[in-house]
FIZAPA-182965 format. One line per field, with one value per residue: residue in one letter; x, y, z of N, C-alpha, C in turn. Coordinates in Angstrom, 2 decimals, padded with zeros to 5 digits. Example, Ala and Ser with C-alpha at 12.3 -4.5 7.8 and 13.67 -1.06 7.14 Angstrom:
<rs>
resn	c(A|S)
nxx	c(013.19|012.85)
nyy	c(-005.69|-002.25)
nzz	c(007.80|007.08)
caxx	c(012.30|013.67)
cayy	c(-004.50|-001.06)
cazz	c(007.80|007.14)
cxx	c(013.20|012.90)
cyy	c(-003.30|000.03)
czz	c(007.80|007.87)
</rs>
This chain:
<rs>
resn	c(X|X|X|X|X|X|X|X|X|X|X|X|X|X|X|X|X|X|X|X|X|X|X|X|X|X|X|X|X|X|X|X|X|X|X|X|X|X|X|X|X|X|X|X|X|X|X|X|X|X|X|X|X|X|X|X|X|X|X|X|X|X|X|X|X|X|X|X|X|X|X|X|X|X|X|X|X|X|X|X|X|X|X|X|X|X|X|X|X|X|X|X|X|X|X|X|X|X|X|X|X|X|X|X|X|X|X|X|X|X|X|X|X|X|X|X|X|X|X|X|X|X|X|X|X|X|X|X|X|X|X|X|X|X|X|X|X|X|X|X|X|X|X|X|X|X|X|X|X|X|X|X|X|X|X|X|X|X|X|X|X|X|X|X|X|X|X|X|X|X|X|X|X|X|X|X|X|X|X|X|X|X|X|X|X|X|X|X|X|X|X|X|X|X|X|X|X|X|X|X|X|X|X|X|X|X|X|X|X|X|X|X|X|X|X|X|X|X)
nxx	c(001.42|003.15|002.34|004.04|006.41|006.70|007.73|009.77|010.99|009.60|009.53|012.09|012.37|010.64|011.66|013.79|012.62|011.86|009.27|007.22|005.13|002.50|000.62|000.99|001.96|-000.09|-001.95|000.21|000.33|-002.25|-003.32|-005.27|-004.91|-005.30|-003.85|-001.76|-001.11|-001.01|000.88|003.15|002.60|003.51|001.91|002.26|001.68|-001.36|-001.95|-003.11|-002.13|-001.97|-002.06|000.90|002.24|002.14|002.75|005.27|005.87|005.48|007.32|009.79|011.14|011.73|009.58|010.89|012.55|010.43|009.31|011.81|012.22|009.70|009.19|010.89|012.02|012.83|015.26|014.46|013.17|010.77|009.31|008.63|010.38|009.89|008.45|010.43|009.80|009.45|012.29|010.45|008.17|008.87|009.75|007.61|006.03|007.92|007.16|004.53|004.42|005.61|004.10|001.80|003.42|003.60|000.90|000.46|001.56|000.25|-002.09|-001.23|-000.83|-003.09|-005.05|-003.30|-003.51|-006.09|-006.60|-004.99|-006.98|-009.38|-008.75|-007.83|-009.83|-011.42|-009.49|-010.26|-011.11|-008.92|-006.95|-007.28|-007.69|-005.82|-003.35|-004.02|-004.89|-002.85|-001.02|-002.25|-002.49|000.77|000.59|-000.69|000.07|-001.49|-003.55|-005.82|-005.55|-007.54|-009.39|-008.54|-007.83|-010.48|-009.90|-007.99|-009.14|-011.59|-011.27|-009.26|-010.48|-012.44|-011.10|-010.10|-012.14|-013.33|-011.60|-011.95|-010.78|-010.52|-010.03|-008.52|-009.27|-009.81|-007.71|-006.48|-008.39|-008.92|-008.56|-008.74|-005.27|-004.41|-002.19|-002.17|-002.68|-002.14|000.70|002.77|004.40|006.38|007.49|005.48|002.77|-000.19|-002.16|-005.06|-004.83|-005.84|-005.06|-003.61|-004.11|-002.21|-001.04|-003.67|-004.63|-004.55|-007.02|-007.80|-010.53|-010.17|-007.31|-004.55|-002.73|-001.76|-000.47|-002.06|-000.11|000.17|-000.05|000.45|-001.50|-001.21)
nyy	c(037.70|037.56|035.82|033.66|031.36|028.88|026.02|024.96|024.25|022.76|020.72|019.67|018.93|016.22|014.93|013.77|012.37|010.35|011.12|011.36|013.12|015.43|015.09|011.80|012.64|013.89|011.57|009.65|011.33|011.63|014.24|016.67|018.52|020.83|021.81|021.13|023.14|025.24|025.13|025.01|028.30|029.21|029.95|028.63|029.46|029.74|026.72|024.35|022.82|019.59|019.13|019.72|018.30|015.82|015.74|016.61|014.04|012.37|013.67|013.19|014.87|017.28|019.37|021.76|022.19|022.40|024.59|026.40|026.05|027.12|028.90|030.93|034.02|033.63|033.62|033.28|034.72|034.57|034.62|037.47|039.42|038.58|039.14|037.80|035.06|035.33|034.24|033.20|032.63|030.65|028.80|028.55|027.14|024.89|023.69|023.33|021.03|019.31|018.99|017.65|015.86|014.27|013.75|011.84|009.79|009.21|008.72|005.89|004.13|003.83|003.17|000.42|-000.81|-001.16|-002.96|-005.15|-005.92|-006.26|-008.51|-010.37|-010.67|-012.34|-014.33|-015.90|-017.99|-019.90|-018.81|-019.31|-022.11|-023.60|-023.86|-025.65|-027.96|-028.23|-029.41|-031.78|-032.99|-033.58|-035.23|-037.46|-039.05|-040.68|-039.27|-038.42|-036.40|-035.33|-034.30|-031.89|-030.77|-028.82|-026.44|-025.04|-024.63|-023.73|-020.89|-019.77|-019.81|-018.16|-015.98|-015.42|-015.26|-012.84|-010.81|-011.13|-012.76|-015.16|-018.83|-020.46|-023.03|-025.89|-028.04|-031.35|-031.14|-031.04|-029.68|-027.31|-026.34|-022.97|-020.60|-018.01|-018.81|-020.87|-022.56|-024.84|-027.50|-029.36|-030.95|-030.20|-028.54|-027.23|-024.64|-025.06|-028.08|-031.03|-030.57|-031.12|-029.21|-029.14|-027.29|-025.07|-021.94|-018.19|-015.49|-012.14|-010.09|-008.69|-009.70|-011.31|-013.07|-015.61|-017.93|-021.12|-024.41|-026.67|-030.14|-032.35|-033.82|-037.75)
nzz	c(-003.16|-006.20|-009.22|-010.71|-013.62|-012.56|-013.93|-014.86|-012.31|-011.47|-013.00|-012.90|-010.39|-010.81|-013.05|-011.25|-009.56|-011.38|-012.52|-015.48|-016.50|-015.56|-015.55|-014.62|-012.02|-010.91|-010.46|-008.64|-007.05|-005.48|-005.49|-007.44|-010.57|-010.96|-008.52|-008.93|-011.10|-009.91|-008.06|-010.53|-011.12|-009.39|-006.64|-004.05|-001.47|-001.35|-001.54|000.35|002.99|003.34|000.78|-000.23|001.20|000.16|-002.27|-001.68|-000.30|-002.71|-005.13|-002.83|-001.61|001.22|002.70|002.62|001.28|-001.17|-000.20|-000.65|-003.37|-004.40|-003.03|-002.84|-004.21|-008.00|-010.39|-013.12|-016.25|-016.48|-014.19|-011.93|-009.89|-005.89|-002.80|-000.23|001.32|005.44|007.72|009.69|008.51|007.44|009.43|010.27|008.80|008.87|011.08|011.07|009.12|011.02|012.53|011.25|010.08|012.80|013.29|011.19|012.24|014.58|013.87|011.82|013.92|015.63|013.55|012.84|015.64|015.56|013.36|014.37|017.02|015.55|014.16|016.17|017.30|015.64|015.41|017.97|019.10|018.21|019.72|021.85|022.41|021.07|022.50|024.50|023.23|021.81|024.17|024.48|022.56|022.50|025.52|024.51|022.07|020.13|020.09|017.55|014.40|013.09|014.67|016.20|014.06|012.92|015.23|013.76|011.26|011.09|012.69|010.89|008.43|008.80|009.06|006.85|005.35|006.12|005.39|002.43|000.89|-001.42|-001.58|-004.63|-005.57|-004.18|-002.77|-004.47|-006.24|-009.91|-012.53|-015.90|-017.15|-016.00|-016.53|-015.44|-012.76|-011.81|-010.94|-012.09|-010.09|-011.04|-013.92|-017.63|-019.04|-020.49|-021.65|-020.38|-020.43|-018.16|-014.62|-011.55|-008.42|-005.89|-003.66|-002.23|-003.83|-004.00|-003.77|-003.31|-004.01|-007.50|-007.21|-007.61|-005.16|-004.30|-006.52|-007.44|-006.54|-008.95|-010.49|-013.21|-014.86|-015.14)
caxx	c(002.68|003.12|002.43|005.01|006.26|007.52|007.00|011.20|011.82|008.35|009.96|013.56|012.28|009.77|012.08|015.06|011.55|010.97|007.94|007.00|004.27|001.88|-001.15|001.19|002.20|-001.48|-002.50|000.63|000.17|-003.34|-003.77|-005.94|-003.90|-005.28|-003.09|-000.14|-001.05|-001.21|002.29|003.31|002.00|004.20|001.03|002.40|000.62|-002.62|-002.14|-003.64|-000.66|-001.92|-001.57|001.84|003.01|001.44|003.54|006.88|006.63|005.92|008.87|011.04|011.98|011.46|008.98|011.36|013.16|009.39|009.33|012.77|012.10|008.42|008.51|011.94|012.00|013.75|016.60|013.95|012.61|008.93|009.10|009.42|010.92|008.27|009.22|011.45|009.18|010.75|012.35|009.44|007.03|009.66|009.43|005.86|005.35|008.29|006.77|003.18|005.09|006.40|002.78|001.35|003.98|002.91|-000.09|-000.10|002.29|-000.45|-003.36|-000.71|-000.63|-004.44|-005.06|-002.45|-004.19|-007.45|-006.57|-004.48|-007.97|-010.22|-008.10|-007.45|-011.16|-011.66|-008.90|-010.48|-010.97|-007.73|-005.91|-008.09|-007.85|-004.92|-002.72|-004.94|-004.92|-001.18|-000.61|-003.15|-001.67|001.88|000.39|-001.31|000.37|-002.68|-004.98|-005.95|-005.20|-008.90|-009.97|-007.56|-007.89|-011.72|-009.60|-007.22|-009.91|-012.49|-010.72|-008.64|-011.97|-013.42|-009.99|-010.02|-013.60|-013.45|-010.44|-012.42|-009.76|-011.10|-009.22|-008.42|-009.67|-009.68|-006.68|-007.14|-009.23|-008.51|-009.06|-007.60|-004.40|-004.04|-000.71|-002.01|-003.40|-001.27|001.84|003.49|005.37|006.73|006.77|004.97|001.38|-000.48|-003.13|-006.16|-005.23|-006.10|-004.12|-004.20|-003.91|-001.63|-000.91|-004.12|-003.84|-005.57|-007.22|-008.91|-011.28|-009.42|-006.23|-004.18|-002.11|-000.75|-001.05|-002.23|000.47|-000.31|001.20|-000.04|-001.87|-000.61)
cayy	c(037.36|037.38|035.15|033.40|030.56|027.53|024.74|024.59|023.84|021.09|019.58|018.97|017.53|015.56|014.30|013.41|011.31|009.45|011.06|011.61|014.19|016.42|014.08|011.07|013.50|014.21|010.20|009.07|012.35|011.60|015.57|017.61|018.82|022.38|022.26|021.39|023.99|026.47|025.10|025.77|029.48|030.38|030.42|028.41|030.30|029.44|025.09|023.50|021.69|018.32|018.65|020.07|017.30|014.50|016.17|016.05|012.50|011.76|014.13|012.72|016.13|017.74|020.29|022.84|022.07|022.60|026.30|027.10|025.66|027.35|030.29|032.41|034.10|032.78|034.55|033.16|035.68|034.03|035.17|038.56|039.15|038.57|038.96|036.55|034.73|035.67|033.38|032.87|031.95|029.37|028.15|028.24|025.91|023.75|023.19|022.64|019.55|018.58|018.24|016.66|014.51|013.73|013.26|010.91|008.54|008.70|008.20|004.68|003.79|003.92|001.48|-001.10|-001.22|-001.15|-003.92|-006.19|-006.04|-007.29|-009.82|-011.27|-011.41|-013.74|-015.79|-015.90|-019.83|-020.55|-018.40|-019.92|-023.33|-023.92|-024.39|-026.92|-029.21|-028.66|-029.94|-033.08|-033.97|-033.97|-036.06|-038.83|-039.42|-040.61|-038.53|-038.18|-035.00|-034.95|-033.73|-030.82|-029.43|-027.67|-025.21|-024.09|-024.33|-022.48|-019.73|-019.34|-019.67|-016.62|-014.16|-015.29|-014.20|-011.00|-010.19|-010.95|-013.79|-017.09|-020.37|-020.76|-024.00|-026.77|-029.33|-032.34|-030.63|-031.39|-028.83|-027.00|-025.07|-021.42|-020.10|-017.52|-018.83|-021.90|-022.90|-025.99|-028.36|-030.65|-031.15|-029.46|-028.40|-026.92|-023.82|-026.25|-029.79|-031.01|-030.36|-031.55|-028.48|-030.06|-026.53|-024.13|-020.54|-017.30|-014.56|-011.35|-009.77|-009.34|-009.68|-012.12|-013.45|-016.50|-018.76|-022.60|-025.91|-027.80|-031.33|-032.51|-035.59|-038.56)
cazz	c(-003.82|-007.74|-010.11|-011.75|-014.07|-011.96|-014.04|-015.22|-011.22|-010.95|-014.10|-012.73|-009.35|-011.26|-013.45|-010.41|-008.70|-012.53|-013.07|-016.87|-016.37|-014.79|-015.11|-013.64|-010.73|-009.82|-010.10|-007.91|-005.19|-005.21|-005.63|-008.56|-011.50|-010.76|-007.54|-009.53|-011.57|-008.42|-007.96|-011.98|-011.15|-007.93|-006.11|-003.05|000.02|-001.78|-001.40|001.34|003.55|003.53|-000.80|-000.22|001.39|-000.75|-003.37|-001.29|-000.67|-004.44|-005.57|-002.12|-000.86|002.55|002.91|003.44|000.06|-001.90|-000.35|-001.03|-004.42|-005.45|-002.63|-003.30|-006.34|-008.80|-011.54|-014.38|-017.01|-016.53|-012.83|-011.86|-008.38|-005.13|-001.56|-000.39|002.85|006.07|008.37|011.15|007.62|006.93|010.55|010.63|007.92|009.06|012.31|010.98|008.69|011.67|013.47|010.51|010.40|013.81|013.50|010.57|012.73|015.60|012.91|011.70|014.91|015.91|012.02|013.45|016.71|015.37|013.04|015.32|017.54|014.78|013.97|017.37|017.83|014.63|015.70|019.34|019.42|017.90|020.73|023.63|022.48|020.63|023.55|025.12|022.58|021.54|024.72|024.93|021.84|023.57|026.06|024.02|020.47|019.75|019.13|016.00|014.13|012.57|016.43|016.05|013.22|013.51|016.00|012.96|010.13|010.95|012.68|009.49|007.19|009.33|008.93|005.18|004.71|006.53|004.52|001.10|000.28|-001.56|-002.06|-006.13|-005.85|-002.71|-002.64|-004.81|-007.25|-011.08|-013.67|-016.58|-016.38|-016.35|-015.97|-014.96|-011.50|-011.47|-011.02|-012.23|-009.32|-011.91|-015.83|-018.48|-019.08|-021.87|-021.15|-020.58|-020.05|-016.73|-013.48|-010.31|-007.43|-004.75|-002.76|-002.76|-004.14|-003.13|-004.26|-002.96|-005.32|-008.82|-007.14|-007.17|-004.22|-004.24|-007.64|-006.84|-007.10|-009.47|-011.11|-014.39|-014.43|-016.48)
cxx	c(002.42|003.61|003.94|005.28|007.02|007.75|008.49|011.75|010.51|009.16|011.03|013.37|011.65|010.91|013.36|013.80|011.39|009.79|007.68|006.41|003.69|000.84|-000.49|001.82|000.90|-001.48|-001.55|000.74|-001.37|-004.32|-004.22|-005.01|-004.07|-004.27|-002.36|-000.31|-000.74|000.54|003.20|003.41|003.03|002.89|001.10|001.30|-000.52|-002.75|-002.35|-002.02|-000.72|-001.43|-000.13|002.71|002.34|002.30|004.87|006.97|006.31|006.99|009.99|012.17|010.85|010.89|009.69|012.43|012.10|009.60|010.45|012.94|010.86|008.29|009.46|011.89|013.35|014.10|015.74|013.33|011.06|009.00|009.93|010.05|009.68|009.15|009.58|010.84|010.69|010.48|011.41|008.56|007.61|009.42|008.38|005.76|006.12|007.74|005.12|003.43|004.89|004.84|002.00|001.79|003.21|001.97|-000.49|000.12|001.35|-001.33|-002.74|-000.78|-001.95|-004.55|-004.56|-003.58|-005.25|-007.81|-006.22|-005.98|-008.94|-009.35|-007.90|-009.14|-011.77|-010.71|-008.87|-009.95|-009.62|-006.64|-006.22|-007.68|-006.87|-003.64|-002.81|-004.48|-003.55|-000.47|-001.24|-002.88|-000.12|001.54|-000.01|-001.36|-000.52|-003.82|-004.72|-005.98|-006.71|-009.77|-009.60|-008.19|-009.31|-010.47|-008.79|-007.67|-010.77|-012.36|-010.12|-009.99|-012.45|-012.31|-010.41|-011.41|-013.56|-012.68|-010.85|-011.10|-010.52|-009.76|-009.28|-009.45|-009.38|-007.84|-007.27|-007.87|-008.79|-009.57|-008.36|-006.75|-004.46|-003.08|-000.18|-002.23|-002.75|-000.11|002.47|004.69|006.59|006.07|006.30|003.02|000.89|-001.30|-004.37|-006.44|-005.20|-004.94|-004.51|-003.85|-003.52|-001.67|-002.32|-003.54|-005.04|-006.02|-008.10|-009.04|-010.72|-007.96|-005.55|-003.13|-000.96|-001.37|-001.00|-001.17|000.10|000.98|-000.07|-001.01|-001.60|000.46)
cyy	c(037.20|036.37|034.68|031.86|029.66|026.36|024.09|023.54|022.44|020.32|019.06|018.32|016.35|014.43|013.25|012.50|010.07|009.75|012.12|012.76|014.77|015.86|012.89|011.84|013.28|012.74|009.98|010.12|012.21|013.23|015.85|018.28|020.34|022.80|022.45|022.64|025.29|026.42|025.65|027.70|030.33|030.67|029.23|028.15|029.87|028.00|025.15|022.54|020.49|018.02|018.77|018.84|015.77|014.74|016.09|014.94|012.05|011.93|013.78|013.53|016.38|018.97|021.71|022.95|022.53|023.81|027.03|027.18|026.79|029.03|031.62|032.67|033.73|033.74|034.16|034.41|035.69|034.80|036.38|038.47|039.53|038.52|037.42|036.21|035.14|034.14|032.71|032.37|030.54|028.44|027.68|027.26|024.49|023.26|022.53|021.47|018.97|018.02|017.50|015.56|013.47|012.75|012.11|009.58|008.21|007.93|006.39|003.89|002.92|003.01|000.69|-001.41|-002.06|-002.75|-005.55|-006.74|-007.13|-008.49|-010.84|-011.59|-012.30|-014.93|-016.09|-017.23|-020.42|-020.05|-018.88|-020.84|-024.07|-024.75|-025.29|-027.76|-029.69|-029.60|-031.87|-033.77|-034.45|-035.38|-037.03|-038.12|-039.50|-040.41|-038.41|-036.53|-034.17|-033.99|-031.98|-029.97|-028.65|-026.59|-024.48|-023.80|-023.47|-021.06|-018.90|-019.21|-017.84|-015.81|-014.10|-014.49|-012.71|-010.50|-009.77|-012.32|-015.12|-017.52|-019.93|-021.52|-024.92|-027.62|-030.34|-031.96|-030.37|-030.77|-028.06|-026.41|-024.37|-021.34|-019.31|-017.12|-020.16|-021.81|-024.19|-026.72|-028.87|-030.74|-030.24|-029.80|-027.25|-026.09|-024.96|-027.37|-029.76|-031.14|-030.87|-030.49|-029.34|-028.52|-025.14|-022.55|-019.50|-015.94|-013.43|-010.28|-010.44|-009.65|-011.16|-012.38|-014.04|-017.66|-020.41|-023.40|-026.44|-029.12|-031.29|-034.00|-036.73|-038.24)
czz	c(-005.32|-008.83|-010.58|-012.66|-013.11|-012.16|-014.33|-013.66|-011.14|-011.78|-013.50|-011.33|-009.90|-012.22|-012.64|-009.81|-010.27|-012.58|-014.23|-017.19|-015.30|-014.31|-014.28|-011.95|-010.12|-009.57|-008.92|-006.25|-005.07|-004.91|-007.06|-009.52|-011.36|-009.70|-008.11|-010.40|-010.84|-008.37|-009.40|-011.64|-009.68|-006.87|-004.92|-001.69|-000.23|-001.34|000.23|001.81|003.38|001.69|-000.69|000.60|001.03|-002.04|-003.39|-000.63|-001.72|-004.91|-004.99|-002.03|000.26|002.00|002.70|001.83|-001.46|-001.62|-000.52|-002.67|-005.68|-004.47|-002.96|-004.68|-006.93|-010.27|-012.66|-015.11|-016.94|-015.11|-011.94|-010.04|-007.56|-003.93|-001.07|001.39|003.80|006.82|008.82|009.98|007.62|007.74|010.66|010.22|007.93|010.35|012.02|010.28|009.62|012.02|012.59|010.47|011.37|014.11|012.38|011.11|013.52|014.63|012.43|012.68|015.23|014.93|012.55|014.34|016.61|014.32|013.56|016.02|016.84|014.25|014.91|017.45|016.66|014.72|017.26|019.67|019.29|019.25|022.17|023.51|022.14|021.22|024.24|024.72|021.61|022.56|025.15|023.80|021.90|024.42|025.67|022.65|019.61|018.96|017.59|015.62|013.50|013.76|016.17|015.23|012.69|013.95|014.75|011.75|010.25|011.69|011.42|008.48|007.62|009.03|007.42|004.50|004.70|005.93|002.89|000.38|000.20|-001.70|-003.87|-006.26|-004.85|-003.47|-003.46|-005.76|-009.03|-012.05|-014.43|-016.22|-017.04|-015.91|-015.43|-013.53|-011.06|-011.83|-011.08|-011.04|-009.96|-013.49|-016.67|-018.46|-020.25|-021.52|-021.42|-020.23|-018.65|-015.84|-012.23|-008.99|-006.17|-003.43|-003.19|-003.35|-003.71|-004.11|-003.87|-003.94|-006.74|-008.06|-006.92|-006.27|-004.31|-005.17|-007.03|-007.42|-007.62|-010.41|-012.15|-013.88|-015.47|-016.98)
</rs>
């Protein structure tokens, strides 16, 4: 099939998705700028399917809207006329969508599972035991809650690890404020002067989560 310019039709989906360029296209399809270039060029037939649809959910068109878009020729002066795919191509490639599709939903599927799993087996103790002692504290008021709570600390300690999630800082713990890792309860605070963390906060790696409660002190 022959060459042509396609970059008038990338631009006007690109621009109907909000995207600025060619280089933020590749970063947010997680595809090579040479593809898009492949696409630029009318050179279609050439892309790999899995790029071709990393590209129509960035742009947020259907498969079937990209090859009517980059495979018929097009009335431009940059692109001379090229056979016009037949039907059964059209089919083809909407049906191999379809099984990709498919198969990415099984592949989502299989991750959940696979995650649910490891997760239930770090919160083993808490799901064995929990019930027990919900109920033996029912039965006698009593008890003290210090008994207890082992079963919901160190289950939770172990997900939080495996996850990569620290604490900010414990409960009770008095140190300057950042504003950008705390959050004020009550009053005013100054970047620096001391705080007192009433609700922890979280953080895995650089990221942050959930910024810590804090009150002022004094």
């Amino acid at each position: 099939m022959s060459n042509c310019d396609r970059t008038p039709q990338l631009k006007s989906l690109m621009q109907q998705a909000g995207i600025s360029s060619f280089k933020a296209l590749s970063r947010a399809a997680g595809v090579s700028e040479r593809q898009i270039l492949r696409l630029r060029r009318g050179t279609l037939e050439q892309m790999p399917l899995d790029v071709l649809l990393k590209l129509c959910q960035v742009l947020k068109i259907p498969l079937s809207e990209l090859v009517a878009s980059f495979l018929v020729p097009s009335l431009s002066p940059y692109c001379p006329l090229s056979p016009v795919p037949s039907p059964q191509e059209i089919a083809d490639l909407k049906k191999e969508y379809e099984r990709s599709q498919l198969q990415l939903e099984q592949q989502r599927e299989i991750l959940l599972q696979e995650f649910q799993q490891s997760s239930l087996q770090l919160l083993e103790s808490l799901l064995l035991q929990w019930p027990t002692a919900a109920q033996k504290a029912q039965e006698n008021p009593q008890l003290a809650a210090v008994k207890i709570l082992p079963l919901v600390q160190k289950p939770l300690e172990k997900l939080l690890q495996a996850w990569g999630i620290e604490a900010i800082a414990p409960v009770g713990a008095e140190l300057p404020y950042n504003p950008q890792l705390h959050q004020l309860l009550e009053g005013t605070a100054q970047p620096g002067e001391i705080v007192k963390i009433r609700y922890t906060g979280y953080l895995q790696g650089d990221k942050l989560l959930y910024r810590a409660k804090v009150s002022p002190i004094g």
